[in-house]
C-alpha positions as CSV (number, residue, x, y, z in Angstrom):
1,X,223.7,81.4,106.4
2,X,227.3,82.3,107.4
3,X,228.3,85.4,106.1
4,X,230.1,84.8,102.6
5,X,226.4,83.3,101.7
6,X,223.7,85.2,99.9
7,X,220.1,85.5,100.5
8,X,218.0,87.1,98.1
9,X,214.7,88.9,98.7
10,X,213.1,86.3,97.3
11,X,214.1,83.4,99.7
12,X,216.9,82.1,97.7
13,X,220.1,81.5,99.2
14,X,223.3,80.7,97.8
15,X,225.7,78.9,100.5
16,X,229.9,78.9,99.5
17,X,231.9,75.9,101.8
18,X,235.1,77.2,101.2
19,X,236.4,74.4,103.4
20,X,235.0,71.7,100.7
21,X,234.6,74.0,97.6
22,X,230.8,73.4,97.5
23,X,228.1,76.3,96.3
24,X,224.5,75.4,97.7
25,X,221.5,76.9,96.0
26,X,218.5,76.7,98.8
27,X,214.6,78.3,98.5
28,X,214.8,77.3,94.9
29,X,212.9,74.7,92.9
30,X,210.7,74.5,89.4
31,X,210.9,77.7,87.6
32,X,211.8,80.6,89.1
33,X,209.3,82.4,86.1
34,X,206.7,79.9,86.7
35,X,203.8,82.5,86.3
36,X,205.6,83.1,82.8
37,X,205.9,78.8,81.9
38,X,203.3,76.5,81.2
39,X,203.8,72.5,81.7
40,X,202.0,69.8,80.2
41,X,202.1,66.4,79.3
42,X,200.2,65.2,76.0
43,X,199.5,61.4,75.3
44,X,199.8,60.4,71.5
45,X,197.4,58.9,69.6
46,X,198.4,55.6,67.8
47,X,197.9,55.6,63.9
48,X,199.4,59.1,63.1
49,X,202.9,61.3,63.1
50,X,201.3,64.8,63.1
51,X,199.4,66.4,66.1
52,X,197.9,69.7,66.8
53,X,198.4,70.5,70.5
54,X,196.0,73.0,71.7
55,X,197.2,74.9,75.1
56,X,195.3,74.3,78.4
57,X,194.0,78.3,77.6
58,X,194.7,80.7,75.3
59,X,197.6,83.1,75.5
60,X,197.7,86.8,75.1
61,X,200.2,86.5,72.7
62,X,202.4,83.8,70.9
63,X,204.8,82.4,73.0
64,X,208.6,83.0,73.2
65,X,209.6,79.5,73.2
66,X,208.1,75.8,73.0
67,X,210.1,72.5,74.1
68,X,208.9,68.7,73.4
69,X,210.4,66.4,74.8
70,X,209.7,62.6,74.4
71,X,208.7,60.4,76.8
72,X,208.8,56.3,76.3
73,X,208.4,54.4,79.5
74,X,207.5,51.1,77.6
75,X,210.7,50.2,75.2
76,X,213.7,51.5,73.3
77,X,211.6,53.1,70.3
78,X,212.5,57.2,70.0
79,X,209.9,59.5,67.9
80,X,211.5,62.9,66.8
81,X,208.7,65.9,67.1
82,X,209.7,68.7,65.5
83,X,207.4,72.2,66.1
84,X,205.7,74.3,63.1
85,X,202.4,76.5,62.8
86,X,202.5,78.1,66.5
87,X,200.3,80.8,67.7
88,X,197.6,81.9,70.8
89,X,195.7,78.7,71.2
90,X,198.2,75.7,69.8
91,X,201.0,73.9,67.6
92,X,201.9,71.1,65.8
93,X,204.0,68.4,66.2
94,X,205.3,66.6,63.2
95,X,206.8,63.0,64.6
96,X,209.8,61.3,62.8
97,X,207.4,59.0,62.0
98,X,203.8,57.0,62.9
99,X,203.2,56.4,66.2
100,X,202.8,52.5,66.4
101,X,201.4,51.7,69.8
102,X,199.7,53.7,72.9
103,X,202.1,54.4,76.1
104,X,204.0,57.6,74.5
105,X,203.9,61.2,75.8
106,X,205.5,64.5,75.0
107,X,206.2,66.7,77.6
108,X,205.7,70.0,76.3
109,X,206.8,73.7,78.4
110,X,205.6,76.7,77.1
111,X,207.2,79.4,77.4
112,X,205.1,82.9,77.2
């Protein structure tokens, strides 16, 4: 790096182009608290609009934060999931409404 760049201990680097006004962010990718984040993905089920999603292990504790995010790959349809009932080993997802054909995911990160 020249030197008005950073490099942290960790092997991230932020690069500043004054030339060009660019800042470049190197060494970093995916979660920097990945040993604190768990990813998934979860299939759902045709025939219903609730779901209990049980985590790949149980946690020491309930987690600080839980995201679901949608995933359609097939056509223009959009479910809602909204989040309730969470603790060590799961949650549920409530869906905007019944799922109607096989194809949709949620992609769910866990944050603990």
């Amino acid at each position: 790096f020249p030197s008005n760049d950073i490099k942290g201990s960790l092997g991230i680097g932020i690069g500043v182009d004054t030339g060009t006004n660019t800042i470049t962010i190197s060494g970093a990718s995916g979660y920097f608290e990945s040993e604190n984040t768990i990813g998934f993905s979860y299939s759902l089920p045709i025939g219903n609009d609730t779901f209990y999603i049980q985590y790949p292990y149980i946690l020491s504790s309930n987690p600080r934060s839980i995201s679901c995010i949608f995933q359609n790959q097939l056509n223009n349809m959009i479910y809602y999931p909204s989040i309730s009932n969470i603790d060590k080993t799961g949650f549920y997802v409530n869906l905007s409404d019944v799922v109607s054909e096989n194809g949709y995911y949620l992609n769910i990160n866990i944050k603990k």
